[in-house]
N, C-alpha and C positions, 0 to 999 in steps of 0.2 A: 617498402612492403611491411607489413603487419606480422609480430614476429606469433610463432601460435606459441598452445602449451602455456601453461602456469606462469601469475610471475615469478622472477628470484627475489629472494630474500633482497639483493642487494636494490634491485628497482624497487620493492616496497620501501624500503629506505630511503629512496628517491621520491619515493609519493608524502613519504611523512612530510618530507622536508617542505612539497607544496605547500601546506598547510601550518598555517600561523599556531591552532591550537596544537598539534602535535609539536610543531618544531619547540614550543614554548615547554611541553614536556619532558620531550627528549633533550632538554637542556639542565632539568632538575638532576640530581643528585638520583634520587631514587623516583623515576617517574612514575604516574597510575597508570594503570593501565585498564584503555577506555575499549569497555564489552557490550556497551549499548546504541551500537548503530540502531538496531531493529525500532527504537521510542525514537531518535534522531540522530544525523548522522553530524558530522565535524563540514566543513568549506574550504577548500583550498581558496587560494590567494586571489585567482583566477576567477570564479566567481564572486566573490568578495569585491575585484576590482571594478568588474561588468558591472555590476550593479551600481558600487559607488559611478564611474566614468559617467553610467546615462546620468544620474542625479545630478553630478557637477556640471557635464557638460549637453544634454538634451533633454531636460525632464520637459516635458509639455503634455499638454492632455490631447490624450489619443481621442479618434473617428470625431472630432470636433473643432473645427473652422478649416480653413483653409492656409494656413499659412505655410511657412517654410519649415518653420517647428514644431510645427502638429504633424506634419510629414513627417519626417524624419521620426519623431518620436512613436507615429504610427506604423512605421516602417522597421522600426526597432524592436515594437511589440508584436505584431504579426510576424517578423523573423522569427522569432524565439519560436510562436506558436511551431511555422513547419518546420524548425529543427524541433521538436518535440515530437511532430505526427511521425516524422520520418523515423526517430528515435524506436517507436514501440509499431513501424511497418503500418502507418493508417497511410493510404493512400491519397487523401487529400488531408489540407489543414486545418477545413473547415469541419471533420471530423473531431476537434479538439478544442472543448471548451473549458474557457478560464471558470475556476473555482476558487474557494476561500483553503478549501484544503481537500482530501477525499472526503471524508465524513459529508462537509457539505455538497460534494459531488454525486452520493449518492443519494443524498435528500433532493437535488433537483431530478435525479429520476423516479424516485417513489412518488413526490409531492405532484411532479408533473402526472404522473398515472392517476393519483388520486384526483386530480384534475378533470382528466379525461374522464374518468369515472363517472363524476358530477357532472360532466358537459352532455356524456353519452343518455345518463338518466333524464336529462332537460329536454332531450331530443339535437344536441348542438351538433352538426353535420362533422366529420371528420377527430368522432370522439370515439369510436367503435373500436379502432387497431389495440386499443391501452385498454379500454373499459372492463371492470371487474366487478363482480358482484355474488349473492349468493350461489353456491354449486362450484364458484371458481376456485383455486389453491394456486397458496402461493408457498414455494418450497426453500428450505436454505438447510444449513447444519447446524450442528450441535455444536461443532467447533468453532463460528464466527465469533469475527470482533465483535461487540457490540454495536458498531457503528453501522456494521453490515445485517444486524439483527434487529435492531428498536424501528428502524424506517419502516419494516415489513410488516411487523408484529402493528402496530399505528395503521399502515393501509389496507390491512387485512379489517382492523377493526371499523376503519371509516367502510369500508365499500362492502363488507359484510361476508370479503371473502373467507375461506379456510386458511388458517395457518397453519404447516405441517415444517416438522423437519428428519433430517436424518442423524439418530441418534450413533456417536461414538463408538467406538471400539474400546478395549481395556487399556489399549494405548495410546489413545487419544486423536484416533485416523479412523476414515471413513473409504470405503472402495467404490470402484465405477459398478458394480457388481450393487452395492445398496443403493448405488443414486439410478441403475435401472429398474429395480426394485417398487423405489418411492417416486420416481416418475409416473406420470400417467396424463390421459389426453381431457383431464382436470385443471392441470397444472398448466398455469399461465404465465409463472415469475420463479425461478430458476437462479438463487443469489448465491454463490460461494467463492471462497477465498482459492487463488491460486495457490497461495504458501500462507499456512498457517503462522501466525504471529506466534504462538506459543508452544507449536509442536514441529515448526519448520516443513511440516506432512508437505508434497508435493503434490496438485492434485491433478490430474489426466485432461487436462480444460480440453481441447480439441474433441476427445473423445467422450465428453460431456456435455460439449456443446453443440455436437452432431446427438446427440440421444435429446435434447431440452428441443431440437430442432425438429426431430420425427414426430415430436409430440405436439408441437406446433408454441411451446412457451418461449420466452425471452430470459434471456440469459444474463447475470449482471456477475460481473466479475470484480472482486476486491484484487485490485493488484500491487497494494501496499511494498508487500515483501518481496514480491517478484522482480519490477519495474528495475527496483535500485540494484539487483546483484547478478542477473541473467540475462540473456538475448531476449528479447519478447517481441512476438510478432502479433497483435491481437487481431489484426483482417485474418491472418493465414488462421486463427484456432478459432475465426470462427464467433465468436463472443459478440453480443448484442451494445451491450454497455462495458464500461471498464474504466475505476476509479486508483489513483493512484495521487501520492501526495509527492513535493518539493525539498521536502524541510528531511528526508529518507534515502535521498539521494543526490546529497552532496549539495542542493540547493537552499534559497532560502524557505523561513518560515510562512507563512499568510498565504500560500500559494498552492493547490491543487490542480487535479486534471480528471474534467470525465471526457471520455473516449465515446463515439457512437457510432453506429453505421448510420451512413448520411439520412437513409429513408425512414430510418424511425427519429432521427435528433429531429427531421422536418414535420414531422405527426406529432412527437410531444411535446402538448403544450407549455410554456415557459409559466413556473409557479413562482416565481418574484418577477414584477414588473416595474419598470422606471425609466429612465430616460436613455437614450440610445441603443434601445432594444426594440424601438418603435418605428416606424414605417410614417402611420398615420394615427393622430386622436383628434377625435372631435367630444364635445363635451357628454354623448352620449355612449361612444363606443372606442377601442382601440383595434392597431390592424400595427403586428410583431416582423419583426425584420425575420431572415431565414435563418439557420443555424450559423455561425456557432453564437451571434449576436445577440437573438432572442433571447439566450440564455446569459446574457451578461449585461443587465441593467445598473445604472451610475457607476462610478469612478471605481477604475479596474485596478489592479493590482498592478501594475505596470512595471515599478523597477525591478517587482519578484521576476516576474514572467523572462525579463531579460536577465536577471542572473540565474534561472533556469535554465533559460537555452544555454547559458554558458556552463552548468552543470553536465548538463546533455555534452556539450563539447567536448567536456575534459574530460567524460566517462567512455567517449567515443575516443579520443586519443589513448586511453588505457588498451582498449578493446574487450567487449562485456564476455567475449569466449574465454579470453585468459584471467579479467576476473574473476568471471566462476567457479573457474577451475582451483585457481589461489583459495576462493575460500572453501571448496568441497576439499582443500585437505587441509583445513581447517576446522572444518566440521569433523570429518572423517579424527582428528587427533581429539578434539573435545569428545565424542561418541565413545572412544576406545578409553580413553581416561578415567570419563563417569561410569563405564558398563564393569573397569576393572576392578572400581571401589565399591567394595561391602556398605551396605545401607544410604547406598544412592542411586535413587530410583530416577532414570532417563523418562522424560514424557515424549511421547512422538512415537518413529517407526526407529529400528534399532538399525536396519538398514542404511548407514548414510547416506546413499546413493537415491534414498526416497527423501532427502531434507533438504533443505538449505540452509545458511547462514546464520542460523540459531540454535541453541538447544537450550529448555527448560528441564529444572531438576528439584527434586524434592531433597532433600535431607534428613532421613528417619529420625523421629525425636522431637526435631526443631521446625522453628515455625519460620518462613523467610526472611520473615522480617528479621530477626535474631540470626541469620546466616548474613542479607543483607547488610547488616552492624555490621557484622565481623570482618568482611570483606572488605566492606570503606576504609576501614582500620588499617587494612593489612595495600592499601592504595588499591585495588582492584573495583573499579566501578561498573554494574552488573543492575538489573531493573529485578525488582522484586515486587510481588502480588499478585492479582489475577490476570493482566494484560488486556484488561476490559473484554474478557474473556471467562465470565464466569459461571454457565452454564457447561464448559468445558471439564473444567477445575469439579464441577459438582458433581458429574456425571464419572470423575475419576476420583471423587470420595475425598476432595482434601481444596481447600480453603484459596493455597495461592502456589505459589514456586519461586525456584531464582531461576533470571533468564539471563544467559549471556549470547549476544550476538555480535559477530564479525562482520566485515566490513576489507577491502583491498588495503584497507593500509593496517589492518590486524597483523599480530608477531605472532610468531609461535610463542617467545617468552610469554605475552600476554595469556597466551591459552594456559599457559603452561603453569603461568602462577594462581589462573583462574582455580584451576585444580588442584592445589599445590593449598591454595587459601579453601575450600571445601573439607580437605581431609585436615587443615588445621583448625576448620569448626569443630566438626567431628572430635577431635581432640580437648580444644578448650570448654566446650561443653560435656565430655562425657558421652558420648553417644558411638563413640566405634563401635563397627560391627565386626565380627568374629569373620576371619576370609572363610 
């Protein structure tokens, strides 16, 4: 049985040790200490060996011939897929389609809309459920990634919809209270981050995905930051779409995930087309397989997809309740650190209990980058700039930040020295602030 409650210190110690990069640290003398899960995360062994094992011993090219080792190797990669569905509670597996990363996951739902659009305007039968055009709006915030922001701003422009968003708070969070507000039965497209990448904000997804639902719009959800540190049910909240990447959550790089309920993946149409996404062509027309396939034209990502699943596995042998927990008093120590030191400004909600896994911080004085410096220096590796988030950053009057985020095999030393290395910026530049 599955033990609850936090992990201890000493099992995180046991999880470093999975992991080739960390074990390689904690063998140094004086090791870094790594605060940048949130851009990518480390691979234990486990995944690492999944992936080499198909290579050596089953690599073949999936949904193509018939042989023994197209089996097998097709058998490998649809595995991964429904321990992935099962992983974030989609009810079937054909609910989850391979991508190149999220970014590109949320391009195959914009482009496909923008599709529909065009198909709807031609008059092409079963282009209506997507179709967007003048009077329509399509809504997101202030605080997306970019990735979750450029796709929208682009299909707004092609189809002539409205583009609207919900602007920020002074601390860089938005409420269910503005997104009923900026709702209305205009609004067609409904895009926001479950966990903001730069302010860790939690956002209310169920209860905004039942309000994008009264209004009758579609919902797409960034689940970047969520996917990898929390329990996630996406049937149960509800959500339209939902995009999350590999390379975040313990897996490899080149591999994403868009999520869909089955009746809209089968209505939007697939915007890259090629080979084994096809049914039937003749030299005049094409006729697309059904989900999750239509959306996966030529040679798939195959050995990611399988050291995916084996990501999913080893995150599932942790248990995603007790990891959370591990890094919300992880969070909770970073939160208390920065709110105690004079001219360090927290971005996000001050609440820990509204964040996850990250926090961004300013520096009074100093510019990130130059906190950045100082911190490489002192081994603490931490992401500095705007986190492709800079309508964020703009909207809170300042250029970039430092971000350090946690991860289950994070230390308290690591937090510890995180902060430890801030107020010795603070110091070698000059810049203390008076308690």
């Amino acid at each position: 049985m599955e033990r609850m409650g936090s992990l201890t210190s000493s099992e995180v110690a046991e999880l470093r040790a999975a992991f080739p990069y960390f074990a390689t640290l904690d063998a140094q003398p004086e090791p870094p200490a790594y605060l940048d899960a949130a851009a990518t995360s480390q691979r234990p062994t486990a995944v690492l060996d999944a992936e080499r094992h198909f290579l050596e011993t089953a690599n073949a090219a999936v949904h193509r011939g018939t042989s023994g080792a197209v089996g097998a190797a097709t058998a490998a990669f649809e595995g991964a897929r429904a321990r992935v569905a099962a992983f974030v509670g989609a009810a079937a597996p054909e609910q989850i389609v391979w991508a190149e990363n999220a970014t590109d996951a949320l391009n195959i739902v914009a482009l496909g809309i923008g599709e529909a659009s065009a198909g709807a305007a031609l008059g092409v039968p079963g282009s209506e459920r997507f179709a967007l055009g003048p009077g329509d709006e399509i809504l997101v915030t202030e605080a997306e990634h970019h990735a979750n922001l450029i796709p929208w701003q682009r299909l707004a422009a092609r189809t002539g919809a409205t583009f609207r968003y919900i602007p920020v708070r002074e601390d860089g969070t938005w409420t269910l209270d503005d997104a009923r507000e900026a709702l209305n039965t205009r609004t067609r497209i409904f895009a926001f981050a479950h966990v903001s990448n730069a302010t860790g904000y939690v956002a209310p997804v169920a209860e905004l995905a039942e309000l994008a639902r009264s209004v009758g719009a579609i919902t797409v959800l960034d689940a970047c930051q969520s996917v990898p540190h929390m329990p996630v049910d996406l049937d149960a909240l509800g959500v339209d779409f939902a995009a999350f990447s590999g390379h975040k959550m313990l897996g490899p790089n080149g591999i994403g995930v868009l999520y869909g309920r089955p009746e809209l993946l089968a209505a939007l149409p697939p915007s890259r087309t090629g080979g084994s996404a096809i049914t039937k062509v003749t030299m005049e027309s094409a006729q697309f397989m059904p989900p999750p396939m239509r959306f996966e034209p030529g040679t798939q990502p195959v050995s990611q997809a399988v050291g995916l699943g084996a990501a999913v596995e080893f995150l599932e042998g942790v248990g995603m309740e007790r990891a959370a927990a591990r890094e919300h008093e992880l969070v909770e120590r970073l939160v208390e650190g920065i709110s105690a030191t004079p001219g360090l400004r927290l971005l996000g909600p001050a609440d820990p209990s509204q964040r996850i896994a990250l926090t961004s911080v300013v520096v009074e004085g100093l510019h990130a980058h130059d906190v950045g410096q100082f911190l490489d220096e002192q081994g603490v590796l931490v992401r500095v700039g705007h986190h492709c988030a800079q309508p964020l950053h703009r909207a809170l009057g300042i250029t970039s930040s430092t971000r350090a985020s946690v991860h289950l095999t994070t230390t308290e030393d690591e937090v510890d020295r995180f902060l430890d290395a801030l107020r010795g910026a603070q110091r070698y530049f000059g810049v203390e602030a008076a308690a």
